[in-house]
Short mmCIF file of the C-alpha atoms (twelve columns), coordinates in Angstrom:
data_MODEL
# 
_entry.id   MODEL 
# 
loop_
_atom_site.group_PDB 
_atom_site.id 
_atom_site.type_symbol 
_atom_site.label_atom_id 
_atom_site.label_alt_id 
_atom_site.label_comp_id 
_atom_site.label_asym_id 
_atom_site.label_seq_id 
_atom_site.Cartn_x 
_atom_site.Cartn_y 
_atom_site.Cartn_z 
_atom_site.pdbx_PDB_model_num 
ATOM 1   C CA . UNK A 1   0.000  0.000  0.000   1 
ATOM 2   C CA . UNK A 2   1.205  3.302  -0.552  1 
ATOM 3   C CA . UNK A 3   0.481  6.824  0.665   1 
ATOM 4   C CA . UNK A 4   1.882  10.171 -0.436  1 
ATOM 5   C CA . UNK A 5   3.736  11.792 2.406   1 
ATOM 6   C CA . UNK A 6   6.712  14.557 2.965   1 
ATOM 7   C CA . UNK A 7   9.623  13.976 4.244   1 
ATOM 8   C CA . UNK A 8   13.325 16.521 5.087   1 
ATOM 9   C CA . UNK A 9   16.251 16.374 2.777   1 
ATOM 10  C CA . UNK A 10  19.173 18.383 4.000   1 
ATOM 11  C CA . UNK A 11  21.417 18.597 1.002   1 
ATOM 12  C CA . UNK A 12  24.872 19.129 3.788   1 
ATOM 13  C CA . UNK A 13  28.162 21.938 3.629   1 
ATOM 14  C CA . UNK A 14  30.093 19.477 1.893   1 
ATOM 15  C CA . UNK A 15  27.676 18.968 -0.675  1 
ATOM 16  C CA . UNK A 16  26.785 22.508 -1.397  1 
ATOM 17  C CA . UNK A 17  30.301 23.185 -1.342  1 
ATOM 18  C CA . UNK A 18  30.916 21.251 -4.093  1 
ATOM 19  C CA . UNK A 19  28.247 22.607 -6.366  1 
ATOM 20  C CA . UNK A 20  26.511 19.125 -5.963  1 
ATOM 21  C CA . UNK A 21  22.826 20.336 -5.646  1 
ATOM 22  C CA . UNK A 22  21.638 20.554 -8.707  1 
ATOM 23  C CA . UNK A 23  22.391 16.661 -9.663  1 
ATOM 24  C CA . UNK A 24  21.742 15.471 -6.112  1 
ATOM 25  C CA . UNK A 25  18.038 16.747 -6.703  1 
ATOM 26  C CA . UNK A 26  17.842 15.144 -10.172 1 
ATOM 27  C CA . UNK A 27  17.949 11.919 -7.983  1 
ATOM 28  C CA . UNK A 28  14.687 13.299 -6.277  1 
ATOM 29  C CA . UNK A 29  12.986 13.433 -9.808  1 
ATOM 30  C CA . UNK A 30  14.478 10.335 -11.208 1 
ATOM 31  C CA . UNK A 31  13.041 8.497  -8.389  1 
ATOM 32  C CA . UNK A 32  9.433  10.341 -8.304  1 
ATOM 33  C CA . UNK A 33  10.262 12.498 -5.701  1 
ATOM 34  C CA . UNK A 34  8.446  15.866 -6.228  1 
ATOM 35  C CA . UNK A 35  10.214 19.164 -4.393  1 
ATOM 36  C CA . UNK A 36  7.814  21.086 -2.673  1 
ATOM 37  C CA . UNK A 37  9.946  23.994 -1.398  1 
ATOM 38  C CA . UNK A 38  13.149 24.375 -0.975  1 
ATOM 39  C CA . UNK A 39  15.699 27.288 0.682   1 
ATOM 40  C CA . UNK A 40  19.471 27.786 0.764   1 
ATOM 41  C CA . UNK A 41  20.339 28.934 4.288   1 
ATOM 42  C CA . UNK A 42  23.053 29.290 7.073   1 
ATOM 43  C CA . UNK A 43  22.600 27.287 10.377  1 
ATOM 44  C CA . UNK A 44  24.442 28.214 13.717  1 
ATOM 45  C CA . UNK A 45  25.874 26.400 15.943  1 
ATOM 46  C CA . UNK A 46  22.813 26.918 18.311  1 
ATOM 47  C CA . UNK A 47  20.343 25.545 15.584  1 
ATOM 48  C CA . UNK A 48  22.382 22.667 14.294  1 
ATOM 49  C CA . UNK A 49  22.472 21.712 18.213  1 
ATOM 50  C CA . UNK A 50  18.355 21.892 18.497  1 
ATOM 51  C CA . UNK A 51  17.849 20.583 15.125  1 
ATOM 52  C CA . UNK A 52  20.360 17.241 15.987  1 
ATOM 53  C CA . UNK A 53  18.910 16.937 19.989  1 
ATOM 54  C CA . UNK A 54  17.949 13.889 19.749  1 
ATOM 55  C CA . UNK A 55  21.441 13.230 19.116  1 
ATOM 56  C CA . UNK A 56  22.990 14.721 22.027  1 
ATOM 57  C CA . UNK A 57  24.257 11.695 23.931  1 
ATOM 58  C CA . UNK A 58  25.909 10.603 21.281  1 
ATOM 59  C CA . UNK A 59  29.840 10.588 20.665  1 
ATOM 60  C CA . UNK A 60  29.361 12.391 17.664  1 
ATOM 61  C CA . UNK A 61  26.858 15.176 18.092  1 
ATOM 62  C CA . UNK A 62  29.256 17.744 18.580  1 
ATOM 63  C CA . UNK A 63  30.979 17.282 14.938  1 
ATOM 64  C CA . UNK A 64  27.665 17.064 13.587  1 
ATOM 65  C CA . UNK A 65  26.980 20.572 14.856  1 
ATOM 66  C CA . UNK A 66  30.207 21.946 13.894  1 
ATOM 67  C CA . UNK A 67  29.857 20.570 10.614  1 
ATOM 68  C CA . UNK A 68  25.811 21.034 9.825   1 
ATOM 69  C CA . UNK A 69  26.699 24.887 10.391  1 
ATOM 70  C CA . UNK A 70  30.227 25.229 8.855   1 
ATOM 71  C CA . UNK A 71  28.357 26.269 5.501   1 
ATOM 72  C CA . UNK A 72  25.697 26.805 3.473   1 
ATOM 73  C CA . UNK A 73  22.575 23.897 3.346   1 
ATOM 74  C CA . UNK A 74  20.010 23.706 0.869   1 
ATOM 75  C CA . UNK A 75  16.672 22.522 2.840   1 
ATOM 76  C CA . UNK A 76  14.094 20.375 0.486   1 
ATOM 77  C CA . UNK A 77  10.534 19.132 1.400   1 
ATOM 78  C CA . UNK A 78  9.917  16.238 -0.692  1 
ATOM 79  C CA . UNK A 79  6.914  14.146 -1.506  1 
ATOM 80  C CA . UNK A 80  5.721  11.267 -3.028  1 
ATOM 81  C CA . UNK A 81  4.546  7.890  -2.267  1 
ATOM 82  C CA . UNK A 82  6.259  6.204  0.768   1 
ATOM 83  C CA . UNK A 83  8.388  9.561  0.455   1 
ATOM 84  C CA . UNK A 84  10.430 8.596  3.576   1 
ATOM 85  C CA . UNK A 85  11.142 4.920  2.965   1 
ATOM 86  C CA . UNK A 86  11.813 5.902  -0.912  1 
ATOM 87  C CA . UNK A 87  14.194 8.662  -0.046  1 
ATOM 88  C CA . UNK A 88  16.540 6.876  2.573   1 
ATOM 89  C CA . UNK A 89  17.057 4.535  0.245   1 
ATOM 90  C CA . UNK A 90  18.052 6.711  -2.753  1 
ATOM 91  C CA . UNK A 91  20.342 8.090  0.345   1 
ATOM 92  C CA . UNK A 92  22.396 5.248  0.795   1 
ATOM 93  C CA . UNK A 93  23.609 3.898  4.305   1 
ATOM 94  C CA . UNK A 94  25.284 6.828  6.489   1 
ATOM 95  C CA . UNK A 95  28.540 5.521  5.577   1 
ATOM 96  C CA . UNK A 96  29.701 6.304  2.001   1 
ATOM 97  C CA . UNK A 97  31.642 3.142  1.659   1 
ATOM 98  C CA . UNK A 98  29.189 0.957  3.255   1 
ATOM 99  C CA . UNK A 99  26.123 2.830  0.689   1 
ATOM 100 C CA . UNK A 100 24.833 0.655  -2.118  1 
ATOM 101 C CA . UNK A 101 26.307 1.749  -5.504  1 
ATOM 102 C CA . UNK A 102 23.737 4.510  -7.617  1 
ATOM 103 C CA . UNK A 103 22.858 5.821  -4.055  1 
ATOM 104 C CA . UNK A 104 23.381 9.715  -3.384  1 
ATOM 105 C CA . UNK A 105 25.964 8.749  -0.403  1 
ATOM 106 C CA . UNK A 106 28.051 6.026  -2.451  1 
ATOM 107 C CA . UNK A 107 28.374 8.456  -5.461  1 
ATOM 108 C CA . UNK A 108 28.988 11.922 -3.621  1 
ATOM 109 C CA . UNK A 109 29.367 11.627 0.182   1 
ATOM 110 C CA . UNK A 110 33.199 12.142 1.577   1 
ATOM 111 C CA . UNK A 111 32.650 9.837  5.311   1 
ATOM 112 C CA . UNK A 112 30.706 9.172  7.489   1 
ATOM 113 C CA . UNK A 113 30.429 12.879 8.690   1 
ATOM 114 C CA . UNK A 114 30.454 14.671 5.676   1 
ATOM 115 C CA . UNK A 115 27.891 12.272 3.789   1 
ATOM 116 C CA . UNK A 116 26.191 15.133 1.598   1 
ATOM 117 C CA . UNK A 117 22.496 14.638 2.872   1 
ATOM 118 C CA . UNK A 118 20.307 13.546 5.992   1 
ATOM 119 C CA . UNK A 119 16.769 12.338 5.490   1 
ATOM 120 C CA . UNK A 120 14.067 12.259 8.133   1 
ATOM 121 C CA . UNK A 121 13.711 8.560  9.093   1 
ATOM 122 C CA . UNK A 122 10.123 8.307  10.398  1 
ATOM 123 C CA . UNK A 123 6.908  10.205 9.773   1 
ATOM 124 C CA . UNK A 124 7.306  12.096 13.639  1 
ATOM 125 C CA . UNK A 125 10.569 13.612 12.620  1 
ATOM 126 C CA . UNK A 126 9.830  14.497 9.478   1 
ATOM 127 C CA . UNK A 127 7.111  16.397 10.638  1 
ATOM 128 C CA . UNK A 128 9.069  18.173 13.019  1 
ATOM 129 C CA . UNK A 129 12.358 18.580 11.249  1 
ATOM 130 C CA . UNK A 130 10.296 19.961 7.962   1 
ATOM 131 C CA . UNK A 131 7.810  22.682 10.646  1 
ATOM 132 C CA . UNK A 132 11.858 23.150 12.070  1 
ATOM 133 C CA . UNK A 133 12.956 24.394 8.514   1 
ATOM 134 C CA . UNK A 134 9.816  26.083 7.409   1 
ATOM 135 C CA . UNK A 135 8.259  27.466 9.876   1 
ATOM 136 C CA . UNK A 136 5.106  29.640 8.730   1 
# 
């Protein structure tokens, strides 16, 4: 069974960096994805650590901060059927080297850290990492 829902893409600093956007969201259309809005923006510190919270105990979560607001993101709401499910795996595993081949991560993430994207990975947080980023 299928249902349309929306669902967070974070296209990351390394990513943007690299003038990868426009071909990382060609993987959104190839794969029925449809872009509902989107917004280049600049993240501090301060938001990358409320954004990532739920990451907080976790070795990691202060390089993830550092590195979600080191530069420039590009926030997408997709949608489509089984958006979420669809989109993580387009994504690839977290780990470029461990992502399947023709996945956004294998082709164009750098490690584990600088992967290129972050998807929501439930219907909760997409909800409230897409009202995080767009905000009315």
């Amino acid at each position: 069974m299928s249902s349309v829902e929306q669902t967070l893409s974070i296209i990351k600093p390394d990513a943007v960096e690299r003038n990868l956007t426009e071909k990382i969201k060609q993987y959104f259309v190839n794969n029925k994805l449809k872009i509902v809005k989107e917004k280049k923006i600049q993240v501090t510190k301060e938001e990358a650590a409320e954004f990532y919270k739920v990451h907080q105990t976790k070795p990691f979560y202060d390089r993830l901060c550092n590195y979600l607001s080191s530069g420039p993101i590009t926030v997408i709401i997709l949608e489509g059927d089984n958006a979420i499910k669809e989109y993580r795996k387009i994504m690839g595993a977290t780990d470029p080297i461990k992502a399947e081949d023709g996945t956004i991560r294998k082709k164009y993430g750098i490690s584990i850290d600088k992967n290129s994207v972050h998807g929501s990975d439930s219907i909760e947080n997409a909800k409230k990492e897409i009202e995080f980023f767009f905000k009315n």
